[in-house]
C-alpha positions in Angstrom: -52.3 -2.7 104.1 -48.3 -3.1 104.4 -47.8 -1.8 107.8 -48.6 -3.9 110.3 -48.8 -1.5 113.1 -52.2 -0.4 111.4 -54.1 -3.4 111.6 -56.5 -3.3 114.2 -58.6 -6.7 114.2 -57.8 -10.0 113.0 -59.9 -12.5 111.2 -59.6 -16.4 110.9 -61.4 -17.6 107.5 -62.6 -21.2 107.1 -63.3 -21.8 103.4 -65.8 -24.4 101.9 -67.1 -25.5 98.9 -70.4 -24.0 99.6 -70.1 -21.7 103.2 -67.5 -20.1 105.0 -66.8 -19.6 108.4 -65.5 -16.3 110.3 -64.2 -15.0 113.7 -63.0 -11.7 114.1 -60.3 -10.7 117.1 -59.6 -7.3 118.3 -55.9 -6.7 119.5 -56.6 -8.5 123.0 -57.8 -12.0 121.1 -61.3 -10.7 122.2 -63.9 -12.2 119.9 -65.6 -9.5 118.3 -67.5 -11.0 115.5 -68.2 -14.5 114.5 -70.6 -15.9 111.7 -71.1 -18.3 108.8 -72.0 -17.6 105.3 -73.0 -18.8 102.1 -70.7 -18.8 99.0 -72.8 -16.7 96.8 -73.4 -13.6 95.7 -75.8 -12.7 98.8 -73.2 -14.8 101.4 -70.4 -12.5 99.9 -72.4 -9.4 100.1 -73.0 -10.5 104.0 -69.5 -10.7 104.3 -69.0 -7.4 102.9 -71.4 -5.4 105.5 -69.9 -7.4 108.4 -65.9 -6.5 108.1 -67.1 -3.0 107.1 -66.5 -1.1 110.6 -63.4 -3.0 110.5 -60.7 -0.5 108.9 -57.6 -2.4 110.2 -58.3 -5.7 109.3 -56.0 -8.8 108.3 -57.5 -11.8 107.5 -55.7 -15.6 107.7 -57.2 -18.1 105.2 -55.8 -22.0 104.6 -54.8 -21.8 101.1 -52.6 -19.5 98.6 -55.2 -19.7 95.6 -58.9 -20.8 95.2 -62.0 -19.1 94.5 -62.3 -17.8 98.1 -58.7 -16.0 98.0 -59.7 -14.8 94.7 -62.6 -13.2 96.2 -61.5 -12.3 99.2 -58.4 -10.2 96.9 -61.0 -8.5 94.6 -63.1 -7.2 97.1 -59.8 -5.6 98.8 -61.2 -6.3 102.2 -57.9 -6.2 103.8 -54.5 -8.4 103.9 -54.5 -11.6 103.4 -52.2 -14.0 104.7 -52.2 -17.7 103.7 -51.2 -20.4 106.1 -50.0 -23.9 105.2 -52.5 -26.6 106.3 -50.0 -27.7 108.2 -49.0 -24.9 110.4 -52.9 -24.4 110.7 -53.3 -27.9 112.7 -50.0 -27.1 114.7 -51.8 -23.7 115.7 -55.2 -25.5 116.0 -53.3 -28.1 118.3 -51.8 -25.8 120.3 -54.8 -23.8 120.9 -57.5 -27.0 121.1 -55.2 -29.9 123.0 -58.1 -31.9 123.4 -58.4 -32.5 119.8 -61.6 -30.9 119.1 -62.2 -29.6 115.7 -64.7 -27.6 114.3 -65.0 -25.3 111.2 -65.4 -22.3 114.0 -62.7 -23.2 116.1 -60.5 -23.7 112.7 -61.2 -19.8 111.9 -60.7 -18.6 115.3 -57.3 -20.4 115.6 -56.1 -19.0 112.3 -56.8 -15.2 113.6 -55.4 -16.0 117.3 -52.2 -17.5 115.3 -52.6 -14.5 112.9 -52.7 -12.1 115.8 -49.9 -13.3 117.6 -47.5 -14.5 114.7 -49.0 -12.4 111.9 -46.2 -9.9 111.9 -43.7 -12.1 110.3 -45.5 -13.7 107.9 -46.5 -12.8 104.1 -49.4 -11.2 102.3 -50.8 -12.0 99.5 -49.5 -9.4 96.8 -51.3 -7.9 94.0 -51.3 -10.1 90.3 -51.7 -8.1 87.0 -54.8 -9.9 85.1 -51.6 -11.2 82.5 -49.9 -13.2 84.8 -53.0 -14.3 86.4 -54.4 -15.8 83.8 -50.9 -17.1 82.6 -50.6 -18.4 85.9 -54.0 -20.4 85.6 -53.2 -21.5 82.1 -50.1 -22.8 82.7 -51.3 -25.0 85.5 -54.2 -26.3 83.6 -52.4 -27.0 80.8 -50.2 -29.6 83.0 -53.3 -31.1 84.4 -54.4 -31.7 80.6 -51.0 -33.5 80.1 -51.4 -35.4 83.4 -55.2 -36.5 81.9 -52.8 -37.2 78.3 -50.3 -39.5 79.9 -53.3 -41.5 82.4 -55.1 -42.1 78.4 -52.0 -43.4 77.2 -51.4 -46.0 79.4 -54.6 -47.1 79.0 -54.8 -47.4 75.5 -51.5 -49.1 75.9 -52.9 -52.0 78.3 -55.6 -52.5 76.3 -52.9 -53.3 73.0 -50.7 -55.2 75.0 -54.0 -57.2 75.8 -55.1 -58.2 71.9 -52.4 -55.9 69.5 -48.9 -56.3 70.8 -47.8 -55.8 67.2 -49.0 -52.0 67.8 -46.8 -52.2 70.6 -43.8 -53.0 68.8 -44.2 -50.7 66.2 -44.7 -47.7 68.0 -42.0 -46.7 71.0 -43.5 -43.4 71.8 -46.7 -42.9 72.4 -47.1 -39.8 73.2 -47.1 -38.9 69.5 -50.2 -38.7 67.6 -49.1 -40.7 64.7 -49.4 -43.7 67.1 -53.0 -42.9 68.5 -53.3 -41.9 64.1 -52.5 -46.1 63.7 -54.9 -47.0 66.5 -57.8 -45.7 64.5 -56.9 -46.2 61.0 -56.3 -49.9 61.9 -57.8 -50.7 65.4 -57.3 -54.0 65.4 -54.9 -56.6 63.2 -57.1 -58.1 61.2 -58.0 -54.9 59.7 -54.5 -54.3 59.7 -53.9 -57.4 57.4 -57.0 -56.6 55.3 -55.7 -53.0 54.1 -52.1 -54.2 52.7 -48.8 -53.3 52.3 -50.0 -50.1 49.8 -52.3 -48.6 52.8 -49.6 -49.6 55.3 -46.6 -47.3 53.0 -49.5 -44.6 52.6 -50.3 -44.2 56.6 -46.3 -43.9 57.1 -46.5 -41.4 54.5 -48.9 -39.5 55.4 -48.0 -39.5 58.8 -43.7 -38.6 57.9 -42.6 -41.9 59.3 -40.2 -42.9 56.3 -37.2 -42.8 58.3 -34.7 -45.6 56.8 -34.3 -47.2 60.4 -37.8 -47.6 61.1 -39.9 -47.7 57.5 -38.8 -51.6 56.9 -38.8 -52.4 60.1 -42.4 -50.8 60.5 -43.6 -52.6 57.5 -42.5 -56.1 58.3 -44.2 -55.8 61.8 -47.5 -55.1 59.9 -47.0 -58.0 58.0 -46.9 -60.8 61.1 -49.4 -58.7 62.8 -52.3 -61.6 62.6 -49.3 -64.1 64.4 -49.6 -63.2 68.0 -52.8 -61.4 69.3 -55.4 -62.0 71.4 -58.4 -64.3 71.2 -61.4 -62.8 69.2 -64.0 -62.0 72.2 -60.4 -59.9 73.4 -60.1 -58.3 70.1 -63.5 -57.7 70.0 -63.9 -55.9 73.4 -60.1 -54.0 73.7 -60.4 -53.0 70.0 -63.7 -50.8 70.8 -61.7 -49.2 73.9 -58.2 -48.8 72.0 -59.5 -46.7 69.2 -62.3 -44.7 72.1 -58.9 -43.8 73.9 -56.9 -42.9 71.0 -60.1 -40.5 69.7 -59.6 -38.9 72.7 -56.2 -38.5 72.9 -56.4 -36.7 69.4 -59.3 -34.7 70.7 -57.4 -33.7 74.3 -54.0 -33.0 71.8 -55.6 -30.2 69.9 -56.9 -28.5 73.0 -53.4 -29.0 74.6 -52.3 -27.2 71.1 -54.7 -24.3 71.3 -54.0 -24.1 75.3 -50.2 -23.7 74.2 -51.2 -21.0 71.6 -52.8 -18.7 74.0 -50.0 -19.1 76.8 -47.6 -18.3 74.0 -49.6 -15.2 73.3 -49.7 -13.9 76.8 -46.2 -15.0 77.3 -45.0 -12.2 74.4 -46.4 -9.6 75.8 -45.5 -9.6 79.0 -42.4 -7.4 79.6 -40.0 -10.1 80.9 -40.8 -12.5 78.1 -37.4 -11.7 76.7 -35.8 -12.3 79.9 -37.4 -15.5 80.6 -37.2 -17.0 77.5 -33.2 -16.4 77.7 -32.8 -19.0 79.8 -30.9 -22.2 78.1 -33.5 -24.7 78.2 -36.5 -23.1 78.8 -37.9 -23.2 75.5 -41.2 -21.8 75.0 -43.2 -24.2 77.1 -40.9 -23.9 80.4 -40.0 -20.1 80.5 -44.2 -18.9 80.1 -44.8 -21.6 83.2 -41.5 -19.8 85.2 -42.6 -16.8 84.6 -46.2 -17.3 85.5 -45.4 -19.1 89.3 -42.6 -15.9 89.9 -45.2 -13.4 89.0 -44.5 -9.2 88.5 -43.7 -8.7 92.6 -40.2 -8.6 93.2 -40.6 -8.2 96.7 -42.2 -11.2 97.3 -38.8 -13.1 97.1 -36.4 -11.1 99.1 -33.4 -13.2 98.2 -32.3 -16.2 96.4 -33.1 -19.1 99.6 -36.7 -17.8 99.7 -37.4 -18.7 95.7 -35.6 -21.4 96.0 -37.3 -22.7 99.2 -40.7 -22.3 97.5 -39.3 -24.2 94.8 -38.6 -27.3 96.6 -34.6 -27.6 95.6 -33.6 -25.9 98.8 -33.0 -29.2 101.5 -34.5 -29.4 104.8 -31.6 -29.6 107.4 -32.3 -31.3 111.1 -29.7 -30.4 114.1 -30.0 -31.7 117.4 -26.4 -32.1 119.5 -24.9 -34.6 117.5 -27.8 -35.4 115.0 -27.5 -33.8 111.7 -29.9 -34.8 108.8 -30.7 -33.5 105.8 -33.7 -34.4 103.5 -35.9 -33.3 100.5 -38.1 -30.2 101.0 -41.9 -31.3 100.7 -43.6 -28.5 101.7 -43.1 -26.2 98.2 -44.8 -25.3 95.3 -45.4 -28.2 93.9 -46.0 -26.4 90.2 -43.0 -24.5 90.4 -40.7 -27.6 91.9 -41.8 -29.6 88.5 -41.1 -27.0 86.1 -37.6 -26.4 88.1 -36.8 -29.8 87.4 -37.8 -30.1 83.8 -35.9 -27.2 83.3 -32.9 -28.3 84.6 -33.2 -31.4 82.5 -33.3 -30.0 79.3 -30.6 -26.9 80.4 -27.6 -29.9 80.3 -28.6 -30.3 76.1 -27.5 -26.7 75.7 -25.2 -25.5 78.5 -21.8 -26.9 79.0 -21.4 -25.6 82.5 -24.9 -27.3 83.3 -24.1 -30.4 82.2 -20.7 -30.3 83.2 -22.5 -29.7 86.8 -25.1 -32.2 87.2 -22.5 -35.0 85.5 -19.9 -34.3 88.2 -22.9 -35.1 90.8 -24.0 -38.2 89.1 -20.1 -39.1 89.5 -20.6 -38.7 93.5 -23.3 -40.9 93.7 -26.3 -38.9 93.4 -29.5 -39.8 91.5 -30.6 -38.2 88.8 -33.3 -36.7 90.6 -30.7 -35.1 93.2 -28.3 -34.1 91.0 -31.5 -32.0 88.9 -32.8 -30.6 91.9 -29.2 -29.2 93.0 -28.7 -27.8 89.3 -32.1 -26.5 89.7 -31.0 -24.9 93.0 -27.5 -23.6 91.0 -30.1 -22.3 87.9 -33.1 -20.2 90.4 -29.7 -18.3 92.4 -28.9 -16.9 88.5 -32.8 -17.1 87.4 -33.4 -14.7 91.2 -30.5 -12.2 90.3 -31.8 -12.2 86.3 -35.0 -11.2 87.8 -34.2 -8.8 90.3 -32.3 -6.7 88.1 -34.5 -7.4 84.8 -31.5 -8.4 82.9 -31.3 -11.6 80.3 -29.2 -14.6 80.8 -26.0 -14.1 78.9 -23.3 -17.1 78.9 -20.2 -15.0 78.9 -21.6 -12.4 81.6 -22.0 -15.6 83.4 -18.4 -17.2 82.7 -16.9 -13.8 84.0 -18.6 -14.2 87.4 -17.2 -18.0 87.7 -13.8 -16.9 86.9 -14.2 -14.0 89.4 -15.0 -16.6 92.1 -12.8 -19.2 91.3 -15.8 -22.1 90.2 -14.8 -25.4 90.6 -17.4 -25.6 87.3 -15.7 -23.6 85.1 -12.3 -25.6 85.7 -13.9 -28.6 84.9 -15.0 -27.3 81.7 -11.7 -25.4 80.6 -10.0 -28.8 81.8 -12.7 -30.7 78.8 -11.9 -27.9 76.2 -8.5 -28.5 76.2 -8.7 -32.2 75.9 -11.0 -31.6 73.2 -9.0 -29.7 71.4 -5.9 -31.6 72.2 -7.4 -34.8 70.9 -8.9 -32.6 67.4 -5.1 -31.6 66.7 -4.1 -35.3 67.4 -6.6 -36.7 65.0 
């Protein structure tokens, strides 16, 4: 229901794990329905035969995803409006000064604040099943990594304690050689025991015959047995080094096949090719964009509003003389991470980019401000590529900084023609 002249009642819903609370409110904030019900297929069907005489309803729930918002959106039972959890306690505080709380009072604040301030707030819009599921992959797929990285460091403790050799001869971790080494040789003595052939084997096997790293690799092997720890510690660490290096290999191949099917989906949706445009995006980054933006284009109005739910857009504070600006929390939290990687990896093959975030770094900014205002540079040209469904193209892009007279684009004129100044010197 888009007009909201047509809804007639209001309802507050308090979610669960396992019930749900409900209070209805006609256009005077009369109660005209209030009950609880179980989170299955009976609860839901309750639900169902309760709202029914309700034609005109809107309903307010705590949360933007979730099994009950799923629900709640399949059974098309009306609009539904998400609040932030902390504009809920504001309302609930406002309502209840006393500072009573209770899951019925929670659900009868969200409709009073739904009744009274529901008019400029946002539904929920529709998802195709492709970018729902994208959505959900995506996000899992960075909660595998987040499991990946808590293994790693693990596994690393538990070499530092009895294998520092191990240590020394691996930098990077996160590569599945390393965790291959753990398990072919979990501790040094068995290191010492398979010699200098089985050593040159592994590092074939595994493609580590790099010049700058094969010796250097091989003579570490050989003082392995030197420093290490005492034999109860390599007794004990050994047996949880090569567990946690199993399971890395194990949670790697489902990250693999998780990163097959996003890659499928990705492709077939119709803004794939736009998406996967952007410099830097690459194709883990652009299927994650493309999932947290979604098919609605009116869900972002303009350029602030994406970049708001991003998180690169600041929070500004004015009172008389008092003007502060800080970090915006309050965001998608998804969408603010991928922002930032993106950003990242955009300097490696866009000059303006990193042309940008180095003349920031030069001001003093961290590297985590100076990403999060290229972030907020890339989502203005990343809203407009959206709007009007057209791919990122560099010189399209040049034209419109010449047009407005970019500070940017000097810059990087200025560097060309040093570079090319210093070429004809040498």
């Amino acid at each position: 229901m888009n007009d909201w002249n047509q809804i007639t009642h209001y309802a507050g819903f308090d979610w669960a794990k396992d019930h749900h609370d409900v209070t209805i409110l006609d256009r005077a904030g009369q109660r005209v329905a209030e009950f609880r019900f179980d989170h299955t297929a009976a609860g839901w069907k309750q639900f169902q035969e309760k709202i029914a005489v309700y034609r005109g309803l809107a309903i307010a729930i705590e949360a933007k995803y979730g099994a009950a918002v799923e629900r709640l959106l399949e059974l098309n039972c009306g609009a539904v409006f998400p609040v932030n959890p902390k504009s809920a306690k504001s309302y609930r505080q406002r309502r209840v000064p006393s500072g009573n709380k209770t899951d019925k009072i929670d659900a009868w604040c969200l409709a009073d604040a739904l009744r009274v301030d529901g008019h400029g707030w946002k539904a929920l819009g529709p998802q195709t099943p492709l970018v729902k599921e994208l959505r959900l992959l995506c996000r899992d797929e960075i909660s595998l990594i987040r499991d990946r990285t808590a293994l790693i460091s693990q596994l690393q403790q538990a070499l530092y304690e009895y294998y520092p050799a191990a240590l020394e001869a691996f930098e990077d971790w996160t590569k599945p050689s390393a965790w291959a080494f753990v398990v072919a040789f979990p501790t040094p003595q068995a290191l010492a025991q398979a010699g200098r052939r089985k050593w040159e084997k592994f590092l074939h096997v595994q493609k580590l015959v790099r010049p700058k790293t094969y010796q250097r690799r091989l003579e570490i092997f050989a003082r392995a047995t030197q420093f290490q720890g005492s034999a109860p510690v390599v007794n004990a660490k050994s047996r949880l080094a090569a567990a946690r290096a199993r399971q890395l290999q194990f949670l790697q191949a489902q990250i693999e096949e998780y990163r097959a099917e996003i890659r499928r989906l990705f492709c077939e949706h119709s803004d794939a090719g736009l998406f996967g445009s952007l410099p830097g995006a690459g194709d883990k980054i652009a299927p994650r964009l493309l999932a947290e933006l979604g098919d609605d284009r009116a869900l972002f109005p303009d350029a602030e509003s994406l970049q708001c739910l991003a998180g690169t857009a600041p929070v500004s504070y004015q009172s008389g003389r008092v003007h502060r600006v800080r970090v915006r929390r309050a965001c998608n939290m998804f969408l603010r991470y991928t922002v930032h990687l993106w950003a990242n990896l955009s300097r490696e093959s866009c000059p303006w980019a990193a042309i940008y975030y180095a003349a920031l770094k030069a001001k003093g900014k961290s590297h985590a401000c100076a990403l999060r205002a290229l972030g907020q540079r890339w989502l203005k040209i990343l809203w407009k590529m959206w709007q009007t469904r057209t791919p990122y193209n560099a010189d399209l892009h040049a034209k419109n900084q010449l047009k407005h007279g970019s500070w940017v684009l000097q810059m990087q004129t200025v560097e060309s023609s040093s570079g090319q100044r210093v070429a004809a010197a040498e």
